[in-house]
C-alpha positions, 0 to 999 in steps of 0.5 A, spaced: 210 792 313 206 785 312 202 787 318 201 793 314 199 789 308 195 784 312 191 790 315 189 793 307 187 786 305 182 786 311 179 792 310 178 789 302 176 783 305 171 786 309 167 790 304 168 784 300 164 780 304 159 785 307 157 786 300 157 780 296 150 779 301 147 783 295 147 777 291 142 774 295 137 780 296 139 781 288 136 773 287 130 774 292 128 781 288 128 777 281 126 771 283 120 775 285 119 779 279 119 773 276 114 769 280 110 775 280 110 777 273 109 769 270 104 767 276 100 773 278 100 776 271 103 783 275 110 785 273 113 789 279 115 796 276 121 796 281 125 789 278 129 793 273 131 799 278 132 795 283 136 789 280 142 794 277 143 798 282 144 791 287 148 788 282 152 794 279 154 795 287 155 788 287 161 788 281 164 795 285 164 793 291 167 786 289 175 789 285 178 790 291 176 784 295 178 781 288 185 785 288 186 783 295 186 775 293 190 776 286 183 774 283 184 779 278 184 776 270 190 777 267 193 774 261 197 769 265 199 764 260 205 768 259 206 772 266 206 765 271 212 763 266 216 769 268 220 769 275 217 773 281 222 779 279 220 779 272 212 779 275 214 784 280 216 789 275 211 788 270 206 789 275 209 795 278 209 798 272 201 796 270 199 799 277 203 806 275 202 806 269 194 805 268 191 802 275 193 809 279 190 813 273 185 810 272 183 810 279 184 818 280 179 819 274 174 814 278 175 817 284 175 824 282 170 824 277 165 819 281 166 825 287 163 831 281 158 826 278 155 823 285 155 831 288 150 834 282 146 827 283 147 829 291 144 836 289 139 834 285 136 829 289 136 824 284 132 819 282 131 813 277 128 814 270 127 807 268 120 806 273 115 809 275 117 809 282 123 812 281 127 810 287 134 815 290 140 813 285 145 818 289 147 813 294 148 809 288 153 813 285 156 815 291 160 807 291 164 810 285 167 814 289 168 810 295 170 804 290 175 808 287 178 810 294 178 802 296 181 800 289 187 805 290 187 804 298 189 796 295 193 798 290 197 801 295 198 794 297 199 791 291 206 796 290 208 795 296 208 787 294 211 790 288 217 793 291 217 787 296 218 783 291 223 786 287 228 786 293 227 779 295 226 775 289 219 773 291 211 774 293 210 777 301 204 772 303 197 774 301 190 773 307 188 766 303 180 764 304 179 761 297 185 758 293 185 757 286 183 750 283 189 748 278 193 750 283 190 746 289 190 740 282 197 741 282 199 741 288 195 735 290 199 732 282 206 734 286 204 730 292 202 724 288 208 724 285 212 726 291 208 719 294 210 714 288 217 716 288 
């Protein structure tokens, strides 16, 4: 079963990574609009269509990568305090109750909005150039497809959890740094004693 949550985690790893190379071409584009606009005194026409599109892709495709990591925003003030049953069972009745609908309704309805834009062959209104928007609109679905593929993991997690009294192990490239504080506070400790 972990090779099994492992291998979703890397499929939400990899199109994480792939796309956060999107900030790059996001910062080159607007670092040339701005170049442009204040040393040339010729604003681009392109800058705003393209900068939300790479940033809205951005953000999209970054939830599941986050899911994967439990870098999600949650009010933990309390949840850390709770034991790993505790958490387990609340977590899955989050992703039950809210997460799974609301991944339904993206998917789904993503799908109906990227199809009328497919067929229309879209294009932005906001410039003059007006660039295709449909492969844009076609990562609501898509996204909504990879949330609910991670989801999937997450209550498995949840299940694993309830029955053995703590978290199966996550793929870890990135930890948190209050807990590397604290964990570095520990062995301190630990050391003086």
């Amino acid at each position: 079963m972990q090779k099994f949550l492992l291998t979703i985690d890397k499929i939400s790893n990899f199109f994480g990574k792939t796309f956060a190379w999107t900030i790059v071409a996001l910062t080159v584009a607007i670092a040339y609009e701005v170049f442009s606009r204040y040393a040339f005194r010729a604003p681009t026409t392109w800058a705003f269509d393209v900068s939300y599109i790479l940033y809205g892709t951005l953000f999209m495709m970054a939830g599941a990568y986050a899911m994967a990591r439990n870098g999600h925003v949650r009010g933990d003030f309390l949840y850390r305090n709770f034991a790993p049953r505790r958490q387990a069972a609340l977590d899955l009745a989050l992703w039950l109750l809210f997460f799974y609908p609301a991944m339904a309704a993206m998917a789904w309805m993503g799908w109906r909005f990227f199809l009328q834009s497919y067929a229309q062959n879209e294009h932005s209104s906001f410039s003059p150039e007006g660039p295709v928007i449909w492969p844009f609109k076609f990562l609501i679905p898509f996204v909504g497809a990879l949330m609910s593929l991670q989801g999937i993991a997450e209550v498995v997690r949840c299940v694993i959890c309830l029955r053995d009294g703590e978290w199966p192990p996550r793929l870890h490239d990135v930890e948190e740094m209050e807990k590397l504080i604290l964990e570095r506070a520990e062995a301190e400790r630990q050391g003086q004693a």
